[in-house]
C-alpha positions as CSV (number, residue, x, y, z in Angstrom):
1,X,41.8,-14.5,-23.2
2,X,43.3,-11.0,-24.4
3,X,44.6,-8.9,-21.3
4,X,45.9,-5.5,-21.0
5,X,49.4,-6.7,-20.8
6,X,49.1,-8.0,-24.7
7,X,48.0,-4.7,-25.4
8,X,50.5,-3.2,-23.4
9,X,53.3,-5.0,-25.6
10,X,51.5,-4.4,-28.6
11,X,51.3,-0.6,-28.4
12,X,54.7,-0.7,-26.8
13,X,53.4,1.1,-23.3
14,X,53.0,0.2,-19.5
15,X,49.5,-1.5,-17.9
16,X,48.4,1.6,-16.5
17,X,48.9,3.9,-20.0
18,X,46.3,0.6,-20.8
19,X,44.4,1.2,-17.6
20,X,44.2,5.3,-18.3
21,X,43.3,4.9,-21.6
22,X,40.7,2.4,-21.7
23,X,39.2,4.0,-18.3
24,X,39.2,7.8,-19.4
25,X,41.8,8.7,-17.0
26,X,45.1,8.7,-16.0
27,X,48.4,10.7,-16.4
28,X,48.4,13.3,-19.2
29,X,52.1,11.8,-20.3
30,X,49.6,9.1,-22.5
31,X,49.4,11.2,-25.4
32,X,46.3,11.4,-27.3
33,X,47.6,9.5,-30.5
34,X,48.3,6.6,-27.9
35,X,45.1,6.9,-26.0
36,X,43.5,6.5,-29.9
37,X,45.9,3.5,-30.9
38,X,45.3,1.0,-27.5
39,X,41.4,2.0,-27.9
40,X,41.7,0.5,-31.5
41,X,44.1,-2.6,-30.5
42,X,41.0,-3.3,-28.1
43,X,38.9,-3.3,-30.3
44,X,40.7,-5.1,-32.8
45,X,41.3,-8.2,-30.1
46,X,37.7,-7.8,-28.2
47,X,39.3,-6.9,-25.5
48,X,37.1,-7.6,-21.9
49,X,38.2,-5.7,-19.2
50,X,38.5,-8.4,-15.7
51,X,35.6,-6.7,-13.8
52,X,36.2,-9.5,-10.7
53,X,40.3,-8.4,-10.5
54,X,39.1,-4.8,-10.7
55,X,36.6,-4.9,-8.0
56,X,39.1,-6.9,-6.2
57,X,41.9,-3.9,-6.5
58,X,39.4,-1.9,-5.5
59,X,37.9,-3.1,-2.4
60,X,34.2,-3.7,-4.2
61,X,32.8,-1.9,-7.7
62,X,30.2,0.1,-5.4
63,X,27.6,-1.3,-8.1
64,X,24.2,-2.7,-6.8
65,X,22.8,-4.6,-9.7
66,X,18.8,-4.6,-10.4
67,X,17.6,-7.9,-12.1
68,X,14.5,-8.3,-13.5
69,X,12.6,-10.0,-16.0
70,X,12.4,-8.5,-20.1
71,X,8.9,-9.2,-20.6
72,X,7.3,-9.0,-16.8
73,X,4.6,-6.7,-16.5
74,X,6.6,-4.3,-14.0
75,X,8.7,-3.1,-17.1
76,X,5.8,-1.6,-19.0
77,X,4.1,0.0,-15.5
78,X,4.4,3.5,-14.8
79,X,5.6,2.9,-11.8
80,X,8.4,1.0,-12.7
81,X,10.8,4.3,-13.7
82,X,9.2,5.4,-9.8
83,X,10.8,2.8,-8.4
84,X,14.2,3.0,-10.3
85,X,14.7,6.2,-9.9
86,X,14.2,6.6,-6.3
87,X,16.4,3.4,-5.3
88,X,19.3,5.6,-7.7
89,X,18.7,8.1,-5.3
90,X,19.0,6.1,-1.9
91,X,21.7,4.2,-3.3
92,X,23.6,7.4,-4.2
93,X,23.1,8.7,-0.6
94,X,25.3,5.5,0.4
95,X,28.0,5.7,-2.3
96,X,27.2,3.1,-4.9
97,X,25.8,3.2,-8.5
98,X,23.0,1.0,-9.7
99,X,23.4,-1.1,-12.8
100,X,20.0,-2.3,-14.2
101,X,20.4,-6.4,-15.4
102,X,18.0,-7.3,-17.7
103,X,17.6,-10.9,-17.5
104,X,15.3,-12.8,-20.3
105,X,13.1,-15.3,-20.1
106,X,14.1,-18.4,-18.9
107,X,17.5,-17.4,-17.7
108,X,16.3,-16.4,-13.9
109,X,18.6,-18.3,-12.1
110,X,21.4,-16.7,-13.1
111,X,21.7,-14.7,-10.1
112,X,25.0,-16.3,-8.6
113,X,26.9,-16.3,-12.3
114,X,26.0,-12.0,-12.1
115,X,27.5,-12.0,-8.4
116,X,30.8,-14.0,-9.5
117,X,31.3,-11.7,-12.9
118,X,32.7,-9.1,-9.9
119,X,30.6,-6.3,-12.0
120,X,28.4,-6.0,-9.0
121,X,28.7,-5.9,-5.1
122,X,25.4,-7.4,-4.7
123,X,22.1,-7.2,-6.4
124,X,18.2,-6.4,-6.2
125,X,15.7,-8.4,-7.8
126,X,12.2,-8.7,-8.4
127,X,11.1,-12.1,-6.4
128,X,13.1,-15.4,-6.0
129,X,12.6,-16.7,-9.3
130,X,16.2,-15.2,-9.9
131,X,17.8,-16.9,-7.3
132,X,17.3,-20.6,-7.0
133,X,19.0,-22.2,-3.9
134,X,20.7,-19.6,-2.3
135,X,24.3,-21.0,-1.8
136,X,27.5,-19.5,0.8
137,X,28.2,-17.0,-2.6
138,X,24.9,-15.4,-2.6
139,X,23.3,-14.9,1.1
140,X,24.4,-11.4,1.7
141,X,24.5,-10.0,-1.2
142,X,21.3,-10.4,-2.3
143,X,17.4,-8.9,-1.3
144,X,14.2,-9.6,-3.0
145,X,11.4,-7.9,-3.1
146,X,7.7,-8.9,-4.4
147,X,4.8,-6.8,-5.6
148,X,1.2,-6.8,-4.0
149,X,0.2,-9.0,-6.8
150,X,2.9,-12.0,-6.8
151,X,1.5,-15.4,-5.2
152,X,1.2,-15.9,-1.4
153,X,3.6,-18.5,-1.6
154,X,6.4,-16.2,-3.3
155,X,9.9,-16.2,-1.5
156,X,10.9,-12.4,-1.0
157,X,12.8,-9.7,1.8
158,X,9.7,-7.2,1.2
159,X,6.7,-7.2,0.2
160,X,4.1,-4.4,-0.6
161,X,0.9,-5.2,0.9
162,X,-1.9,-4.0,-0.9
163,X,-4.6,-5.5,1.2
164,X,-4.2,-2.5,3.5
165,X,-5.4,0.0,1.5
166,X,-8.4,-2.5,0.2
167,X,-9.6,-2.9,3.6
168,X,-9.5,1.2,4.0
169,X,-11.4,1.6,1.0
170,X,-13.7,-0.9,2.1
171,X,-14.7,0.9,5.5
172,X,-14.7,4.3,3.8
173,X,-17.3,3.2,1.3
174,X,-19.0,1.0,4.0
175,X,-19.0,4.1,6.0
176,X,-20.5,6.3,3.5
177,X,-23.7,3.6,3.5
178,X,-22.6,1.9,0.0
179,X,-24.3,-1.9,-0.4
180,X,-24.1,-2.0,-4.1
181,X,-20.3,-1.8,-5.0
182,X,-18.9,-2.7,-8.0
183,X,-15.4,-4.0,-9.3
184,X,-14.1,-3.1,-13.1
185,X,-10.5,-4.3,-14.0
186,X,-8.4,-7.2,-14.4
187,X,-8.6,-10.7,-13.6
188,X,-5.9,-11.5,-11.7
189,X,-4.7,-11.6,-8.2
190,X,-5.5,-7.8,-7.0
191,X,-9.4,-8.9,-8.0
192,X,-8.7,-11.8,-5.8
193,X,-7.3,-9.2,-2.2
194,X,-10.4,-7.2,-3.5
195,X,-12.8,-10.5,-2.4
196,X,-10.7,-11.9,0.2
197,X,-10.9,-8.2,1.9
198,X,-14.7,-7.1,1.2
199,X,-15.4,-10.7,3.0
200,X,-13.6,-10.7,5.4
201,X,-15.0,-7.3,6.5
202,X,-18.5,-8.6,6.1
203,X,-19.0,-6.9,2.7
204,X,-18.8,-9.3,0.2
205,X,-18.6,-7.9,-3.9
206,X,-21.9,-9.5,-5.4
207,X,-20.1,-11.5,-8.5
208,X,-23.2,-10.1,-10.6
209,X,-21.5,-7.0,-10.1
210,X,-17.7,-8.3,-11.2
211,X,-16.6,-7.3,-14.4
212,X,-13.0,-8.5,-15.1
213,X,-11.1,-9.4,-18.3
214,X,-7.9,-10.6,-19.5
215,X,-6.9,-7.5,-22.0
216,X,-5.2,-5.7,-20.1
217,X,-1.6,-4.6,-20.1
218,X,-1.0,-2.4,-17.0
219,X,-0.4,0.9,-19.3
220,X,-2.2,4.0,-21.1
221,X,-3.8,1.9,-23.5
222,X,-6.3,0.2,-20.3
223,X,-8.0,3.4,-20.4
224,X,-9.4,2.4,-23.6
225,X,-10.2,-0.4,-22.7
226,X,-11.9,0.1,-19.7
227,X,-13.8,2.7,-21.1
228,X,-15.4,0.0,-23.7
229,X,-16.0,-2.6,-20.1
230,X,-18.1,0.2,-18.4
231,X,-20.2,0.9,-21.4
232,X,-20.9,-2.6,-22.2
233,X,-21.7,-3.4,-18.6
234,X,-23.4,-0.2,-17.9
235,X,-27.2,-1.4,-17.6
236,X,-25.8,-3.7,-14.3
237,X,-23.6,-0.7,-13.3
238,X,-26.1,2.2,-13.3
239,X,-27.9,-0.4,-10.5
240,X,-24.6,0.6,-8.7
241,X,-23.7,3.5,-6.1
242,X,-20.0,2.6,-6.2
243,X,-17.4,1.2,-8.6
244,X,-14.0,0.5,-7.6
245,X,-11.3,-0.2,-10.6
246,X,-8.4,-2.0,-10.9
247,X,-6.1,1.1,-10.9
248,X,-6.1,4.4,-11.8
249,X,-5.5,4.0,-15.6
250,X,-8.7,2.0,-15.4
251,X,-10.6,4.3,-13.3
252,X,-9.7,6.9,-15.6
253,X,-11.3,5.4,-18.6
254,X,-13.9,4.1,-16.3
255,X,-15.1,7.6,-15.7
256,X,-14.8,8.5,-18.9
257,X,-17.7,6.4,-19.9
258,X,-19.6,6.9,-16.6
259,X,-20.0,10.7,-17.8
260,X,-20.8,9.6,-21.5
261,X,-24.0,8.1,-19.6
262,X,-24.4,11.9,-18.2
263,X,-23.4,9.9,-14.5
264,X,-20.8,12.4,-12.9
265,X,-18.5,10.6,-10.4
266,X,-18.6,12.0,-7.1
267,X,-21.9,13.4,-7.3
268,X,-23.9,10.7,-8.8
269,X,-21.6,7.8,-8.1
270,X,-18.2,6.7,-5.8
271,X,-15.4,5.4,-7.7
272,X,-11.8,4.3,-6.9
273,X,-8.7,3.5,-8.3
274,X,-5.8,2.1,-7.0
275,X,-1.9,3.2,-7.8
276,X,-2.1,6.6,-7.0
277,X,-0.8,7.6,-11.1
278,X,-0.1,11.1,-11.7
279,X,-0.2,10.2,-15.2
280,X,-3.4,10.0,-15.3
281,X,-4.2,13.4,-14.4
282,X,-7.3,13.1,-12.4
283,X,-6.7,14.9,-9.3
284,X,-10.1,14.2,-7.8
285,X,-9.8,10.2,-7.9
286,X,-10.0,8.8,-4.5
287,X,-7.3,6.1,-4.5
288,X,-4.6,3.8,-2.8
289,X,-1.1,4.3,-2.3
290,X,1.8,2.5,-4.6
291,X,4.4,2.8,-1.9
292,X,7.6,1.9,-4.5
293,X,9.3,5.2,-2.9
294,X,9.4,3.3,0.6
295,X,9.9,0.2,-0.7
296,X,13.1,1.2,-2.9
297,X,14.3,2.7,0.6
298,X,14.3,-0.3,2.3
299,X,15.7,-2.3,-0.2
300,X,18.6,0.0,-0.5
301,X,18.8,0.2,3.5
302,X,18.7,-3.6,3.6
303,X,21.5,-4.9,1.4
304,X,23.9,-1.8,2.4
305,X,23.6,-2.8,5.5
306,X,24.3,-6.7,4.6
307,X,27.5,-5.6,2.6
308,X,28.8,-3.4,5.3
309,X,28.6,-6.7,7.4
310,X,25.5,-7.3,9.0
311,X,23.9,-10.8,8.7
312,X,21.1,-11.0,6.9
313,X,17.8,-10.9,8.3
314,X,16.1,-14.1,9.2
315,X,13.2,-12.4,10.1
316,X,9.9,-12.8,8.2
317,X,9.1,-10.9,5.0
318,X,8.7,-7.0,6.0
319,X,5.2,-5.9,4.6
320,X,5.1,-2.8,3.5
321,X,1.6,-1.5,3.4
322,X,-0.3,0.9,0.8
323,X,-2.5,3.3,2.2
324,X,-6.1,4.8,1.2
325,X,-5.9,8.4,-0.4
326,X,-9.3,10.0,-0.2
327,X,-10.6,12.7,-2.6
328,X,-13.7,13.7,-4.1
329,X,-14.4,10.7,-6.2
330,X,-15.8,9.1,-2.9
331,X,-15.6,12.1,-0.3
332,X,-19.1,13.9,-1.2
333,X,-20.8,10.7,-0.2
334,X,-20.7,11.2,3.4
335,X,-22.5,14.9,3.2
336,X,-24.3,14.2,0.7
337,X,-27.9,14.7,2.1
338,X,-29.8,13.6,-1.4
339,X,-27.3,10.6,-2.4
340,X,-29.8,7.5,-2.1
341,X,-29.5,4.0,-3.7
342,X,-31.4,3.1,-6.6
């Protein structure tokens, strides 16, 4: 293993003209020819700086890493960039950096061999699939989170719970004197919170009235796609006084179609997304929260606070719920004096 000693001797300077040259500072008595000639000599040898003795000289790198999966569906979602940006932000606020970890399929339980490279103080991930059994080296440096969509049964520090702003929605539209509501979208587990919710609030979804596929990707491109599930559905959704879609991408293409039938949403018909997407530029769409602001928050809250010292919680999973944004996709429903069911 090469170490900036042998570079040292080969050049002919000291470790730290090594140390200033290689870390873009340093006294200005390195000249710039040097600077150039231990650069190349590092090259030369593939030189790998000891991240573990550096973060050990200096008391922690002040680096929270982010692991996450290459191919899981939360790198192509718009909110995804959301998220990262605003944990840089709260981490910033408490003096560290954040280093995103790519991890790729099949390697997810390689949390304890990032944590012992010393390149990182502790980490965030996405879900315990990273983490395996969590060992002496790894409790405390470590907090999970899981999305509204990931299995009951998955091990995580936070979760966002979706099925709060489902069972909002549900009232509102129940309120408004909907019985005929549709669901357009994804198979999947947010389909599923969407039954288990409507039931348990004694407002079942009619399956007649469930339209779900598998061809979705969670991006743009759903638009399209839902746009081609209303139409071919249409003569069962024009029986319909409300649709609700999977998110807002959906809903956008949704109601897209829905006025290609000359059926205006919010006058003739309710609809609602989910997500809350700017991107998708519809302003009016009555929809439900993606809370990844709050939820970066308390991640970054969480494991500063475990790295300064504290325990970890042993508590249970902190929930942290979505809420029900209403607007006049579904608003005009409750004054509408000539809005009647088919």
């Amino acid at each position: 293993m090469v170490r900036s000693q042998d570079i040292a001797r080969i050049v002919g300077v000291s470790r730290q003209a090594v140390s200033a040259a290689l870390n873009g500072h340093g006294s200005s008595s390195v000249s710039a020819e040097k600077r150039a000639q231990i650069k190349r000599v590092a090259r030369e040898l593939n030189y790998r700086p000891n991240h573990q003795a550096r973060a050990l000289a200096r008391g922690g790198t002040r680096v929270i890493g982010f692991a996450f999966e290459t191919v899981h569906g939360f790198m192509h979602s718009p909110i995804y960039p959301r998220f990262i940006g605003s944990l840089l932000a709260h981490l910033a606020e408490r003096g560290y950096e954040l280093s995103l970890l790519p991890v790729p399929l099949g390697e997810e339980s390689r949390l304890p061999d990032i944590l012992g490279s010393g390149r990182v103080d502790g980490v965030i991930c996405h879900t315990d699939r990273f983490i395996g059994p969590v060992g002496k080296d790894v409790a405390g440096r470590v907090v999970t989170f899981a999305e509204t969509s990931a299995p009951a049964e998955t091990i995580a520090d936070l979760r966002i719970d979706g099925e709060a702003g489902i069972a909002e929605l549900a009232a509102h539209l129940r309120n408004a004197g909907h019985t005929r509501v549709a669901y357009v979208g994804k198979a999947g587990s947010r389909l599923e919170q969407h039954r288990k919710v409507f039931a348990e609030m004694d407002f079942p979804l009619a399956e007649e009235l469930i339209f779900a596929g598998n061809a979705y990707r969670n991006d743009p491109g759903d638009s399209l796609v839902c746009f081609e599930e209303t139409l071919r559905n249409w003569e069962k959704l024009r029986r319909c006084t409300a649709v609700v879609f999977n998110n807002d991408f959906f809903a956008m293409g949704g109601c897209t179609a829905l006025k290609l039938k000359g059926v205006v949403p919010g006058r003739d018909i309710a609809v609602a997304g989910h997500d809350d997407l700017e991107e998708c530029g519809t302003p009016f769409l009555t929809t439900t929260t993606a809370p990844y602001d709050i939820l970066a928050q308390r991640c970054a809250e969480r494991l500063c606070a475990q790295l300064a010292g504290e325990p970890p919680s042993s508590a249970a999973c902190e929930k942290i719920p979505n809420r029900l944004v209403v607007r006049e996709s579904t608003a005009a429903f409750g004054a509408n004096k000539e809005f009647k069911e088919p």
